[in-house]
VODRENRO-931793 format. One line per field, with one value per residue (C-alpha): x, y, z; residue in one letter; residue number from 1. Coordinates in steps of 0.001 Angstrom, whole numbers, plus 524288, in hexadecimal, padded with zeros to 5 digits. Layout:
# residues N
east <- c(X_...)
north <- c(Y_...)
up <- c(Z_...)
res <- c(A_...)
n <- c(NUM_...)
//
This chain:
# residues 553
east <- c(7DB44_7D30E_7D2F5_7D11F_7C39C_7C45F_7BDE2_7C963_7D306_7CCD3_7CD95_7DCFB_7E0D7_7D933_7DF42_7ECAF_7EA1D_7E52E_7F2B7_7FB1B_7F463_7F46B_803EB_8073B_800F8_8089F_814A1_81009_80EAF_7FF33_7FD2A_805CF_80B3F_8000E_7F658_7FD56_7FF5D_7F13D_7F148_7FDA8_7F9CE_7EDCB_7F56B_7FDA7_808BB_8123F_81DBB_8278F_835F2_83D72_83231_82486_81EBB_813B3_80A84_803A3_7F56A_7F53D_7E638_7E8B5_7F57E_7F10F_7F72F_7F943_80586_80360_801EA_80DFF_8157A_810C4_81682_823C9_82345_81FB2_82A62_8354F_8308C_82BEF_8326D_8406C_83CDD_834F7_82829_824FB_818F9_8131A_80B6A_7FEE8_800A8_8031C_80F44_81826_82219_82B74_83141_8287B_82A7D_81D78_81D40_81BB3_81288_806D0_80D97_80F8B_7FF05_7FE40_804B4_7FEE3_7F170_7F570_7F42C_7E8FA_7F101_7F2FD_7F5BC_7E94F_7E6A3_7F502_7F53B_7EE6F_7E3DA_7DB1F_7D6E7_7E458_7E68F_7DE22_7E6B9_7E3DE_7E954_7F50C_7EED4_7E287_7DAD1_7E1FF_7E3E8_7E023_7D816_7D248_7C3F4_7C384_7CAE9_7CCA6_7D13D_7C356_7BF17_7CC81_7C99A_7BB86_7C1A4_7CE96_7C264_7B9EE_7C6C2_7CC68_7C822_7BCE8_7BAAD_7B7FB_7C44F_7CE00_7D33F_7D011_7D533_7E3FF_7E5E6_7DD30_7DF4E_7D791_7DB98_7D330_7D502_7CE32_7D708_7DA01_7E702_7E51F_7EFCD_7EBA1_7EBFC_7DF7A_7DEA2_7EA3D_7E1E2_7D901_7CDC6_7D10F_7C575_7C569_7BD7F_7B7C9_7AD6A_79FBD_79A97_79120_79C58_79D36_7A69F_7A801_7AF7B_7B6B1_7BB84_7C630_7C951_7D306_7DFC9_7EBFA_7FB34_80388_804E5_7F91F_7F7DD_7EAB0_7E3A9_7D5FA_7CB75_7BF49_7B634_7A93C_7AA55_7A275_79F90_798BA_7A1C7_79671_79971_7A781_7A992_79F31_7A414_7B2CB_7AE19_7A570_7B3A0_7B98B_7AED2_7B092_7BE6E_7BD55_7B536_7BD35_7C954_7D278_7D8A9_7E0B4_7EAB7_7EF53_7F509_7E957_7E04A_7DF72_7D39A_7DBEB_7DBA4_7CCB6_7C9CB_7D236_7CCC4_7BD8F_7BFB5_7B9E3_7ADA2_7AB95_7B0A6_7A9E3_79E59_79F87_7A368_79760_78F45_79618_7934F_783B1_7836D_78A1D_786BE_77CAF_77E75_78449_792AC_79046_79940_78F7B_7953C_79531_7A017_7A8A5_7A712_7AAE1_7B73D_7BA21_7B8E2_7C50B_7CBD6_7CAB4_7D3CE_7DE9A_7DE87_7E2DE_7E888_7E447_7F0D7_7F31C_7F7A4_8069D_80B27_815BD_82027_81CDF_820E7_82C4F_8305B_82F89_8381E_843D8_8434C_84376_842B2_83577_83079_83246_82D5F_821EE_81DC6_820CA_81C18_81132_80460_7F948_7EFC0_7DFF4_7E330_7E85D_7F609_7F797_7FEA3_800A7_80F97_814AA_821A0_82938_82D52_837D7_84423_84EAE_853C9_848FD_83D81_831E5_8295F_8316A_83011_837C2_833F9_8393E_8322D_826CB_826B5_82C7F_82102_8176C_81BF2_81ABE_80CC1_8097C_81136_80E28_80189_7F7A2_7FD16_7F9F2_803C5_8006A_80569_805C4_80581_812CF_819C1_818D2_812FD_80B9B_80854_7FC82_7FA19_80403_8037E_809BB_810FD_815FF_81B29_82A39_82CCB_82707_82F54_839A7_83799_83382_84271_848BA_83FEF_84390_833FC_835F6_83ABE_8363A_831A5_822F8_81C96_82AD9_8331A_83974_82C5F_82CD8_82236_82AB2_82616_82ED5_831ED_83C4E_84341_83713_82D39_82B57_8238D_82D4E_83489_83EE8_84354_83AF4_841F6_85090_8493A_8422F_84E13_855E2_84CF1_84C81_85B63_85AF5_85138_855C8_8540B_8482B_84847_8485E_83F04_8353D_838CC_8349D_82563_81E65_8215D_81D44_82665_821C2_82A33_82586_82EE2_8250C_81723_80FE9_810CE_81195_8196D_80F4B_81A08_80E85_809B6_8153F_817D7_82627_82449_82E31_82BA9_834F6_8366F_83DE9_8453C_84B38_84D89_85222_84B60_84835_83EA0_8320C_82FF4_822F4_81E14_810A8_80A5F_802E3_7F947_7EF34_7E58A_7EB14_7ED77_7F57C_7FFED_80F3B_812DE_820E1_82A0A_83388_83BCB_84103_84CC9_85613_857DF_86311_85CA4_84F19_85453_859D0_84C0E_844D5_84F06_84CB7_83F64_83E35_84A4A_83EA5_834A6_83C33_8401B_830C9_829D8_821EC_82451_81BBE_819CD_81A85_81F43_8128D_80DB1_81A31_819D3_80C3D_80FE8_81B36_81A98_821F2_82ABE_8349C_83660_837FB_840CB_84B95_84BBB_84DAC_85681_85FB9_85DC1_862BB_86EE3)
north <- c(7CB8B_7D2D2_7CEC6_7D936_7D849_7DAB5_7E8BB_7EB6A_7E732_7F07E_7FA63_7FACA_7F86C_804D3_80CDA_8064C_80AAC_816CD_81A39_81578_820B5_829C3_82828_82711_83416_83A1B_834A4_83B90_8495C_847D5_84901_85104_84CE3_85352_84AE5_83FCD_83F3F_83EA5_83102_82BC7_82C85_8250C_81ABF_8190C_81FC9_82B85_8323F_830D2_83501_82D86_82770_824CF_819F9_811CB_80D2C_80091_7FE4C_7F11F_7F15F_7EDA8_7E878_7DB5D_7D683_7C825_7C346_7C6D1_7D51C_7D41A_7CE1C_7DA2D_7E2F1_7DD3E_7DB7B_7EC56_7EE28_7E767_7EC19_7FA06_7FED2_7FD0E_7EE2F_7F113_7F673_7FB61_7FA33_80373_807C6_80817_7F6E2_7FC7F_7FAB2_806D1_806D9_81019_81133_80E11_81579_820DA_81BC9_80E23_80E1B_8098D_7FE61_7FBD4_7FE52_7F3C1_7E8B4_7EC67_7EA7D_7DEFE_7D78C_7E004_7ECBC_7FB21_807AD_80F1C_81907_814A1_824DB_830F6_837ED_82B23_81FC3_81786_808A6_800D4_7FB54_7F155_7E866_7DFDD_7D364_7D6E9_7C9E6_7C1FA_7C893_7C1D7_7CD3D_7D405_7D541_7D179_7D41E_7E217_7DE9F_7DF9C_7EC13_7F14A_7ED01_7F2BA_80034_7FEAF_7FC69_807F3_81283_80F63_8176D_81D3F_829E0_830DF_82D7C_82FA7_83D9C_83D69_8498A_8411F_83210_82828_81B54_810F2_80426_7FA3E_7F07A_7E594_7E122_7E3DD_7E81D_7F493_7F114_7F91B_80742_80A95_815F1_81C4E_81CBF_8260C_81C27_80F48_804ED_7FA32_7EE80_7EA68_7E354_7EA9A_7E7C8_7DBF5_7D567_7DC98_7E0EC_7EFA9_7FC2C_806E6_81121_81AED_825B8_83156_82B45_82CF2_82F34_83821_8488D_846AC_838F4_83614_8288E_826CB_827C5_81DBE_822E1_81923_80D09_7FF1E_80228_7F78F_7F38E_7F643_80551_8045D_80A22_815CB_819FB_8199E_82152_829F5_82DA3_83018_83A56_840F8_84106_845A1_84F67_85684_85317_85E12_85E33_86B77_86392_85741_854B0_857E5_850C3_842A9_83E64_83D51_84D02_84D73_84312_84C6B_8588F_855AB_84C66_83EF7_840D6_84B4B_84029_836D7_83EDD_8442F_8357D_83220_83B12_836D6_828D2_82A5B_82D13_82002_8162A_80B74_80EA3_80876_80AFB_800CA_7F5DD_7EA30_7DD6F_7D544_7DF26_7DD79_7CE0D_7D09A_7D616_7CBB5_7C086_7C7D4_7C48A_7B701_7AE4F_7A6CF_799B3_79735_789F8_78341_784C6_78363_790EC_79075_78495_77D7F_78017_78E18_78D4C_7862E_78F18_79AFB_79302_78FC3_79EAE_7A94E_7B236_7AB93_7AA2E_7BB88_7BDD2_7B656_7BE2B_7CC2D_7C84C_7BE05_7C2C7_7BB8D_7B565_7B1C8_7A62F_79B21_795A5_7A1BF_7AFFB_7BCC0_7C005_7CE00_7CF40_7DA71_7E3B8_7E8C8_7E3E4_7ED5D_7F3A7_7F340_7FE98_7FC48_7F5BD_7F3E0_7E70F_7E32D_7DE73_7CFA9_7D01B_7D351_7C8CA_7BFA3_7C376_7C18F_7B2D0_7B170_7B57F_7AAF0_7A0D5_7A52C_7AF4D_7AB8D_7B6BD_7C11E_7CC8A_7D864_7E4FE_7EB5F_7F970_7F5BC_7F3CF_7E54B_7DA77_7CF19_7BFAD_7BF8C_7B140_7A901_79BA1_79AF0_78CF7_7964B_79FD3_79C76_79813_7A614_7AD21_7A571_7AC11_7B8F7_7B8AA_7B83D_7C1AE_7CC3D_7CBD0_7C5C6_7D0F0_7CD24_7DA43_7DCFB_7E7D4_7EAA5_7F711_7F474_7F08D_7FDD7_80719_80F11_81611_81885_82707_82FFB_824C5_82324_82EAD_83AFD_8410B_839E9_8419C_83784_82B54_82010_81326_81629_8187B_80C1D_8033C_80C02_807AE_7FABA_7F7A0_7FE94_7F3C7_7E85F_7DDDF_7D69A_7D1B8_7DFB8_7E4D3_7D854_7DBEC_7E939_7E59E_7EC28_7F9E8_8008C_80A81_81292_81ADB_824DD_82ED4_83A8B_8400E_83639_82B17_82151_819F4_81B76_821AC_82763_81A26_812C8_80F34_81636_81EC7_8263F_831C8_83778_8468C_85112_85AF3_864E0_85B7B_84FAC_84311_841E5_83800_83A47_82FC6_82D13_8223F_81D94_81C67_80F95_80A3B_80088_80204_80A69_81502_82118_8294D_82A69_83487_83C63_83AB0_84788_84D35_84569_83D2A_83CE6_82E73_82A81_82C1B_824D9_8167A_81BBB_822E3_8150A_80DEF_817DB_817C1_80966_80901_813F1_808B0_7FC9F_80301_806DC_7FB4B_7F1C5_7E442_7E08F_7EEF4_7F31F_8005F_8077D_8030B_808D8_8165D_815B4_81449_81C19_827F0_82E47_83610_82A01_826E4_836E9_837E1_82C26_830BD_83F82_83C6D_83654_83DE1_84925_8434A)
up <- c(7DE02_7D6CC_7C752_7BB2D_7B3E2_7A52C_7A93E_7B328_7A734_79D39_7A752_7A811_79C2C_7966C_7A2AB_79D7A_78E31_791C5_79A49_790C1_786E8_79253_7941B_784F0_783C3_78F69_78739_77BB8_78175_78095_78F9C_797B4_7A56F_7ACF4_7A4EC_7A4EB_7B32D_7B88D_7AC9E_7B24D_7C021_7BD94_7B933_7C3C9_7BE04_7C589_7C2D4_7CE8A_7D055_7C6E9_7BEEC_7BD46_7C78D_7C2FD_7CF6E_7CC5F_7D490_7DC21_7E0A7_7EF6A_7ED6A_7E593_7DC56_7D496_7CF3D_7C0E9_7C6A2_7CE77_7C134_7BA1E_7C2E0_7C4BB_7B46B_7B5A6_7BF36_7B668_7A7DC_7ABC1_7B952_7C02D_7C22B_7D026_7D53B_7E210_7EB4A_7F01F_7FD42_7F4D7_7F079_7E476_7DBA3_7D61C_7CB4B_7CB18_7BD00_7B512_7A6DE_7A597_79748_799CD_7A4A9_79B9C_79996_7A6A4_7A94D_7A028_7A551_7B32C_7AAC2_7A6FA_7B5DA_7B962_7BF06_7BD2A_7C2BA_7C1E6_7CDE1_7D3C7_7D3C2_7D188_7DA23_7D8C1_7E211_7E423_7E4DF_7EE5E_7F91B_8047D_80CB9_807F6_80E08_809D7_806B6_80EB4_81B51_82866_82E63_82268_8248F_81624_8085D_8054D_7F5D3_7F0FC_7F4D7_7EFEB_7E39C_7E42C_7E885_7DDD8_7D344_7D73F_7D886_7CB17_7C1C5_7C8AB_7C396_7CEAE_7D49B_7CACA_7CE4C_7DCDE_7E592_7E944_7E74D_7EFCC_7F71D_7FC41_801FE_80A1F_81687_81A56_824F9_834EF_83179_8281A_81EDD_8140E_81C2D_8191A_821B2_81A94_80CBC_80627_8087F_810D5_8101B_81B23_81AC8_828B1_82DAD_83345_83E20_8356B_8320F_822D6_81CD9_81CCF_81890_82051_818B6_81BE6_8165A_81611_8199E_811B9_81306_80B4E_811B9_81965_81FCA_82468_82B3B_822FD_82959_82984_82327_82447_82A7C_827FC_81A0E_811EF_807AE_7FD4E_8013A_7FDA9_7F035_7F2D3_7FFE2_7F9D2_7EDA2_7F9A0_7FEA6_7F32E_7ED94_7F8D0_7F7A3_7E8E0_7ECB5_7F86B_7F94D_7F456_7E735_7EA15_7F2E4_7EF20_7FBF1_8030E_7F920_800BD_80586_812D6_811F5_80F3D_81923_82369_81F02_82045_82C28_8292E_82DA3_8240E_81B16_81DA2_81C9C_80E09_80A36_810B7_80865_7FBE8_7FF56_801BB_7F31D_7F017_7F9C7_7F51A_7E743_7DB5E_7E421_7ED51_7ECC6_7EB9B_7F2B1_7E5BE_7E131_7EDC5_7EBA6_7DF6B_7E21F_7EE97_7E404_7DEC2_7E972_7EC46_7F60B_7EFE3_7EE5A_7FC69_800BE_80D3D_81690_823D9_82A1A_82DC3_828AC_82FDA_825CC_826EB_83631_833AD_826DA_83300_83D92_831A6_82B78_832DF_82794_822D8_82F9A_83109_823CE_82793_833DB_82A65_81E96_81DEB_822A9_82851_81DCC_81E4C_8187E_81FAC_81A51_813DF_816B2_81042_80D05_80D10_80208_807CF_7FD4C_80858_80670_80C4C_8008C_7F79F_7F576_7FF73_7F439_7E8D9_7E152_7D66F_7C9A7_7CC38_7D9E8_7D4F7_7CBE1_7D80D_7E095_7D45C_7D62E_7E2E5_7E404_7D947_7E2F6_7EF5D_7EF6F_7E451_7DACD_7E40A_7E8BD_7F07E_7F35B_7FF96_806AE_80B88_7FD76_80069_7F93B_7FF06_7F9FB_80171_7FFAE_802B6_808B3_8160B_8119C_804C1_80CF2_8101C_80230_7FEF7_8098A_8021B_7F652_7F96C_800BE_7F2D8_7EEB1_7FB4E_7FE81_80978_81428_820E4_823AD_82123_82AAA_83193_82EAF_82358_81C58_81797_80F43_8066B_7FA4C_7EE87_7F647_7EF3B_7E73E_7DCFB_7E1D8_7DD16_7E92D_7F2E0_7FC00_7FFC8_7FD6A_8047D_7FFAC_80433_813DE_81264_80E04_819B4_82401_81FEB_8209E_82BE7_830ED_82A1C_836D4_8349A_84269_84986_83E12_8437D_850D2_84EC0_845F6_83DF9_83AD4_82F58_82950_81EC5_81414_80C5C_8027D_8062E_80A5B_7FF2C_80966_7FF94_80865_812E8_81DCB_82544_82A54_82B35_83A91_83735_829E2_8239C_819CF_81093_811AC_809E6_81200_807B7_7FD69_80901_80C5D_816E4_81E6F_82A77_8330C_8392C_844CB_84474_83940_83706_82ABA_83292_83C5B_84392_83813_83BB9_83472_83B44_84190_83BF6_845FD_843A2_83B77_82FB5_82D1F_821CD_81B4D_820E9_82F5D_82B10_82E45_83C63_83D02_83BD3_8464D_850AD_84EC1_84E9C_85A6B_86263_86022_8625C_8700E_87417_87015_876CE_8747B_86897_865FF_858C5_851E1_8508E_85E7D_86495_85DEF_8616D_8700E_87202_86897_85F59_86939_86B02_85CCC_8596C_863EF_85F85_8511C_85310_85FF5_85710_84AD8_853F0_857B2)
res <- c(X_X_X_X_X_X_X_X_X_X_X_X_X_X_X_X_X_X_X_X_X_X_X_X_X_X_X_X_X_X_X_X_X_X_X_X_X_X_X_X_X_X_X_X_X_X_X_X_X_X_X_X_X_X_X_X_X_X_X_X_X_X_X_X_X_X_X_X_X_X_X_X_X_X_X_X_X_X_X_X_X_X_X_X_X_X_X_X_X_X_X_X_X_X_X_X_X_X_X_X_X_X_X_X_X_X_X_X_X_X_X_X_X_X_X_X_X_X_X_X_X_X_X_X_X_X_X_X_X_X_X_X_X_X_X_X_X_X_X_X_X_X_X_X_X_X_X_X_X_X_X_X_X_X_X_X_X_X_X_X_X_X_X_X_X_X_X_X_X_X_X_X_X_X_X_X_X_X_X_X_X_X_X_X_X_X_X_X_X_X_X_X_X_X_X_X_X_X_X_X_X_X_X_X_X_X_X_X_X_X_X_X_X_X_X_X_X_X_X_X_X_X_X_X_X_X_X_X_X_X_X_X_X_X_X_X_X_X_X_X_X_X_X_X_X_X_X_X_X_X_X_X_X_X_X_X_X_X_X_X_X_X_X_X_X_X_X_X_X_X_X_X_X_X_X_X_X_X_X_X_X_X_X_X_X_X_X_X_X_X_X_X_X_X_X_X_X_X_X_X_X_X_X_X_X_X_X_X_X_X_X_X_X_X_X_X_X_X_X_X_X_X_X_X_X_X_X_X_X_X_X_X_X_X_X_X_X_X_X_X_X_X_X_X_X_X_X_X_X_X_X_X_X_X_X_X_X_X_X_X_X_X_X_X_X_X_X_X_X_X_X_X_X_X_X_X_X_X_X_X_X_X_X_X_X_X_X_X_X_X_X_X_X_X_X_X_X_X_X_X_X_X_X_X_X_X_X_X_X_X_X_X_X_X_X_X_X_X_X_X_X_X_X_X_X_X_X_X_X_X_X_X_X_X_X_X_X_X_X_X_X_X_X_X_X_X_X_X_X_X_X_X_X_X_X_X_X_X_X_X_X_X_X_X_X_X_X_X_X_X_X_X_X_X_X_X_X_X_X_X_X_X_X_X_X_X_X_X_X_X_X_X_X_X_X_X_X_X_X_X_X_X_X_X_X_X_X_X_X_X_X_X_X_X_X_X_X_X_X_X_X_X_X_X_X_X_X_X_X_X_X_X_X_X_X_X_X_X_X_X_X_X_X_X_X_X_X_X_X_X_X_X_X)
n <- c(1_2_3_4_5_6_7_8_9_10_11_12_13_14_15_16_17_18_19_20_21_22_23_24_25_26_27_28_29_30_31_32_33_34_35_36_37_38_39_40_41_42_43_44_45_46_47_48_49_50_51_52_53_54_55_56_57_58_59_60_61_62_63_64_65_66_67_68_69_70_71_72_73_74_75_76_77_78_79_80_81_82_83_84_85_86_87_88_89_90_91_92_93_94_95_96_97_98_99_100_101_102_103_104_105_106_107_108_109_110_111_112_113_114_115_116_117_118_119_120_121_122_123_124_125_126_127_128_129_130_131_132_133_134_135_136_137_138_139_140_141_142_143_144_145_146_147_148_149_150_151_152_153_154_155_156_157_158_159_160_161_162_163_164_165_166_167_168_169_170_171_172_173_174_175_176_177_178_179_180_181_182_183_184_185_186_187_188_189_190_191_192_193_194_195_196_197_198_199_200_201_202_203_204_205_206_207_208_209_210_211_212_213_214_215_216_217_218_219_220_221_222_223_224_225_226_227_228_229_230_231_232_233_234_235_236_237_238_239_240_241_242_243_244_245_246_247_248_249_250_251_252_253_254_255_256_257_258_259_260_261_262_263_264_265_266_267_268_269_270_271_272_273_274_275_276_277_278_279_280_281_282_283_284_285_286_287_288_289_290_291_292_293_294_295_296_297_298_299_300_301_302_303_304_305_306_307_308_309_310_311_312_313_314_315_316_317_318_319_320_321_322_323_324_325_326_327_328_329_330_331_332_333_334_335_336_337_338_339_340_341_342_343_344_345_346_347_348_349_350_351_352_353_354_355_356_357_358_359_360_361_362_363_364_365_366_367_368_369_370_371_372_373_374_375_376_377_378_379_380_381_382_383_384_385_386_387_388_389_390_391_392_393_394_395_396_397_398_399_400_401_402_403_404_405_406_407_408_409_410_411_412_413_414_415_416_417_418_419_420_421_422_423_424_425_426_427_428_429_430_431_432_433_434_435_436_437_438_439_440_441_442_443_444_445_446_447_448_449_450_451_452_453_454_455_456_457_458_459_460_461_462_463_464_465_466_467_468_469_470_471_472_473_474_475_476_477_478_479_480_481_482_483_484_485_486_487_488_489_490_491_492_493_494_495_496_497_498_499_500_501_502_503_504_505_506_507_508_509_510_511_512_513_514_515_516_517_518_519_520_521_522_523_524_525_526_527_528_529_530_531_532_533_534_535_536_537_538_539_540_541_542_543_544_545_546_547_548_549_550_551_552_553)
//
């Protein structure tokens, strides 16, 4: 992963010594809270319901084990003794004390980490596929041109105070795994028709009020184009997107509004002054960046060892984990290994302290120091030998990372929703641990595949309800929570946004919600037929029908 130069260094720890004056002087009375707030945002810092929350950047969810330590060491000296993950790869704490936050900057500077641009109207952390690097059918590694894009956006100047916040994440892969088409700007590397690597951009999408699906915006670019034509977009973002609104001020609204044509055309413009100029990316600098991202020191092994096989036939519990949780690798002898963070009972995401340390360990053992984050509040050991795996299964038991349940129902997205956040309208982690007692069989959850189910406490989306295949969103009815269900939605290839199915429920019906609509779908499928391919086919009508038939009675 990608190492600090002595420049990067120098970088944050004047942007660490400069916030520590910033906040001592808030202390003091010298800056008031409007001043201060624009300072403390930039660092990464909000104020939420019951305390301030502290998000920490993870550049496209990597991280080593002396990061990982850090954080746990964070977690227990300046929080409740947990973190949480969020939708972004990114990590949150939720108590942290406003006066001691510098100190906390400090030891993330320490192991190469901060919270710069976690918040404010600025260009957001870089995400991409959790697999990235390693994946069977990516075209090639995404990391580098993350990190190209993660060290253009910070700090640039033009970008600082854009019209509302900006994301960009990148894919590389068949399988969209990093929703690009649900992001301010979603880059996708391909292959032109010669065989080269090349760019599509999209641009426009977004969740939240207004969900949009981006739209591609030039297609085939040479990767030497990438940092103008992403600074060509966001000029002409800058420049007209509104500033009176903030919840029309997405470049999902501006996109909409001018058509993308219109779009495309004014980006166009923009970018004539910028191609084939000092901008372009020359290919020493993006071999530059891939040498930061070299293979591990792989072993020879024969795929599926023997033992492996026979470990599957004596332990039914390893032998499910491994079809839910071990993904394919392009690495013979070698796979990637999801650790679900959703244990019945315990916040969608949440780590503790001594977990974090625990999983610190096991990437040293198991994963050559590596850890990632994922959009799904997971965490993944991307490189783990296949004759390693059942003694790691073993531990990751004791540890409760081992849940069986990766890509099923109760593999929930959850943000922190009314318990922690300010803007929420309800509760989201009480639904999520609801629905998954309620679904607590492993073998009728694997009977019934994936399904995506999404939770968000209100209209933010943080929990990304919109495109879950089943998403839930919490609502306020005259000072009452209560929760809208939507059918649909999906984050790949085949991008589109639910559709609300009715009226909404109160908490105590949103479990019985989920079983009809999962009872409406067991019932209509075709054998081998999975959730989103059965809505597809037979509607909405049946599914609206069973909930409000029996809410009625």
């Amino acid at each position: 992963m990608y190492a600090y130069t002595e420049y990067d260094q120098q970088l944050l720890t004047e942007r660490v010594a400069q916030y520590r004056n910033q906040t001592q002087r808030y202390l003091d009375g010298k800056l008031n809270d409007e001043e201060f707030l624009a300072l403390r945002l930039q660092n990464g810092l909000y104020i939420q319901r019951h305390a301030p929350m502290l998000r920490v950047a993870i550049p496209y969810g990597m991280l080593n084990s002396a990061q990982v330590r850090v954080l746990g060491e964070i977690a227990r000296d300046y929080d409740k003794g947990y973190a949480h993950i969020s939708t972004r790869q990114n990590i949150q704490y939720n108590w942290p004390d406003l006066e001691l936050v510098p100190e906390i900057l400090e030891r993330l500077a320490s192991v190469q980490m901060h919270a710069i641009q976690t918040s404010g109207n600025c260009i957001r952390n870089v995400t991409t596929d959790q697999f990235a690097g390693v994946a069977p059918d990516e075209v090639a590694d995404p990391r580098p041109y993350c990190e190209i894009i993660r060290q253009w956006s910070t700090f640039h100047p033009e970008f600082a105070y854009l019209p509302r916040k900006f994301k960009i994440a990148v894919n590389a892969a068949e399988s969209d795994r990093a929703a690009i088409r649900f992001h301010d700007i979603g880059v996708e590397l391909v292959r032109d028709p010669q065989g080269e690597i090349a760019l599509d951009i999209w641009a426009g999408g977004g969740l939240g009020r207004t969900p949009v699906v981006a739209e591609k915006v030039v297609a085939n670019l040479p990767p030497r184009y990438l940092l103008s034509y992403l600074e060509a977009i966001l000029r002409v973002y800058n420049r007209y997107g509104r500033r009176d609104n903030k919840y029309k001020a997405r470049i999902k609204i501006l996109v909409k509004a001018l058509g993308v044509e219109a779009f495309r055309e004014k980006v166009e413009a923009e970018w004539q002054h910028m191609k084939d100029t000092e901008m372009d990316l020359p290919r020493s600098e993006v071999e530059r960046m891939q040498a930061q991202f070299p293979a591990p020191d792989y072993a020879e092994l024969a795929d599926i060892p023997p033992a492996l096989q026979q470990a599957r036939q004596e332990h039914p519990g390893f032998d499910a984990w491994l079809k839910r949780n071990c993904h394919a690798h392009k690495q013979a002898g070698y796979q990637a290994v999801t650790l679900s963070l959703k244990a019945t009972a315990v916040a969608p995401g949440d780590i503790t302290s001594d977990e974090l340390f625990a999983v610190a360990d096991l990437a040293d053992r198991y994963s050559f120091g590596e850890v990632r984050s994922t959009h799904n509040q997971n965490l993944v050991l991307a490189d783990v030998r296949q004759d390693q795996l059942f003694e790691l299964w073993t531990e990751l038991k004791s540890l409760g990372f081992a849940t069986a349940n990766i890509g099923c129902l109760t593999d929930v997205i959850c943000c922190p929703g009314g318990d922690f956040c300010s803007l929420a309208n309800a509760k989201s982690i009480p639904i999520a641990e609801q629905i998954q007692r309620r679904f607590d069989d492993l073998d009728y959850l694997y009977d019934l595949g994936d399904i995506d189910l999404n939770i968000s406490g209100c209209m933010n989306a943080c929990g990304h309800h919109h495109i879950g295949n089943i998403g839930i969103l919490g609502v306020d009815k005259k000072g009452q929570e209560f929760y809208q269900i939507s059918l649909g939605g999906h984050s790949g290839r085949d991008a589109r946004i639910g559709k609300i199915v009715g009226p909404s429920f109160n908490e105590e019906e949103v479990a019985d919600v989920i079983t009809q609509i999962i009872d409406v779908y067991v019932e209509n499928r075709i054998e081998g037929e999975s959730f989103l391919a059965t809505y597809d086919r037979i509607g909405m009508a049946p599914f609206k029908e069973r909930v409000y038939a029996s809410k009625n009675h």
